[in-house]
C-alpha positions in Angstrom: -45.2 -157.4 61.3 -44.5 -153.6 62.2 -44.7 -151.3 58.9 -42.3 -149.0 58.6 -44.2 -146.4 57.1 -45.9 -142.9 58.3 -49.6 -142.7 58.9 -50.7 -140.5 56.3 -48.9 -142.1 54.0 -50.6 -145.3 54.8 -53.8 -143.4 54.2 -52.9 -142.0 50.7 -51.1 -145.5 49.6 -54.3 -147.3 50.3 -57.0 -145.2 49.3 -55.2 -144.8 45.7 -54.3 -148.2 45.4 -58.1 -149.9 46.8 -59.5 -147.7 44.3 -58.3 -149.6 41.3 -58.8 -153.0 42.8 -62.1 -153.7 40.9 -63.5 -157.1 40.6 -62.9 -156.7 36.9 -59.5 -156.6 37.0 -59.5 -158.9 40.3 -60.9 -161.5 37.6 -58.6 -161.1 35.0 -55.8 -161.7 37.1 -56.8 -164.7 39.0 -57.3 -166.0 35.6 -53.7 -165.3 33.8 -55.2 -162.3 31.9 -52.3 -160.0 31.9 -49.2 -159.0 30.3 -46.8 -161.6 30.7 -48.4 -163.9 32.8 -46.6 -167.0 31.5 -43.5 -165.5 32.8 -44.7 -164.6 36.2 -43.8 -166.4 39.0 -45.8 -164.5 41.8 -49.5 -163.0 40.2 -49.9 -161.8 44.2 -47.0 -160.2 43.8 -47.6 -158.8 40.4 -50.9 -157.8 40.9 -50.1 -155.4 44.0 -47.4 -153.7 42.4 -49.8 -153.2 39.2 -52.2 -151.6 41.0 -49.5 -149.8 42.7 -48.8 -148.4 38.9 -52.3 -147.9 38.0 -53.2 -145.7 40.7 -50.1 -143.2 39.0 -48.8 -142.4 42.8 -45.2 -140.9 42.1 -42.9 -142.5 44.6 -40.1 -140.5 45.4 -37.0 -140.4 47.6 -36.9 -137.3 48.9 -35.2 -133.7 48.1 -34.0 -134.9 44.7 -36.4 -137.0 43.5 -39.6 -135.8 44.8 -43.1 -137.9 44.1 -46.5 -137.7 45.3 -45.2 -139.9 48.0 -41.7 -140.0 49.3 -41.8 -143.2 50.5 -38.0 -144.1 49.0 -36.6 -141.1 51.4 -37.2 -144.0 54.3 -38.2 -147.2 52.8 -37.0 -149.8 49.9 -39.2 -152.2 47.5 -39.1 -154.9 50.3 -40.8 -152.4 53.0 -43.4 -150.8 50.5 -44.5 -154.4 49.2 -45.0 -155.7 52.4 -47.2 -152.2 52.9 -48.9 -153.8 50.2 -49.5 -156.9 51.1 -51.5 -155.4 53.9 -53.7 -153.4 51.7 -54.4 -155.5 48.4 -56.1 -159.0 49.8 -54.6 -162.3 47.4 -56.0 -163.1 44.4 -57.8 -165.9 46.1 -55.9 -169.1 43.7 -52.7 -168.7 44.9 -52.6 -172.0 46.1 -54.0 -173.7 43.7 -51.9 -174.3 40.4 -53.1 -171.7 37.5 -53.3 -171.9 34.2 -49.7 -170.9 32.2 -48.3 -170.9 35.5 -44.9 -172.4 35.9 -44.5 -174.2 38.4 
């Protein structure tokens, strides 16, 4: 799969979002221990996009709506989680059923 996004970036996205990929809250995750889990139908998903938040990158689109990263000038949600996929590993259950998880 070809990412359609810059280098640098790449470089910023990941080192902001590895750094609040602890085991901690790895753990709590791959054990339902979050806001709405019950509801969630993807904790892969959910988890990314959390630390996506946590890391308190601004992503912007450009002139009008600048952020720390402008990534919505040239991307959309689709192209910047499948950035993510590449840079936050799976939880590690994700194929085996989960607690609360509906299935």
């Amino acid at each position: 799969m070809e990412l359609k996004i810059r280098n640098r970036d790449l470089q910023v996205l990941r080192e902001a979002v590895t750094a609040e990929d602890t085991c901690e809250r790895r753990s709590a995750y791959c054990s339902g221990n979050f806001a709405w889990s019950d509801k969630c139908k993807d904790w892969d998903m959910r988890y990314r996009w959390d630390l996506l938040r946590a890391s308190r990158i601004r992503l912007g689109g450009g002139a009008l709506a600048k952020g720390d990263l402008n990534l919505y000038g040239y991307m959309n949600d689709r192209s910047i989680d499948d950035v993510l996929r590449v840079i936050v590993p799976p939880l590690g259950k994700s194929a085996e059923p989960r607690p609360n998880s509906p299935m």
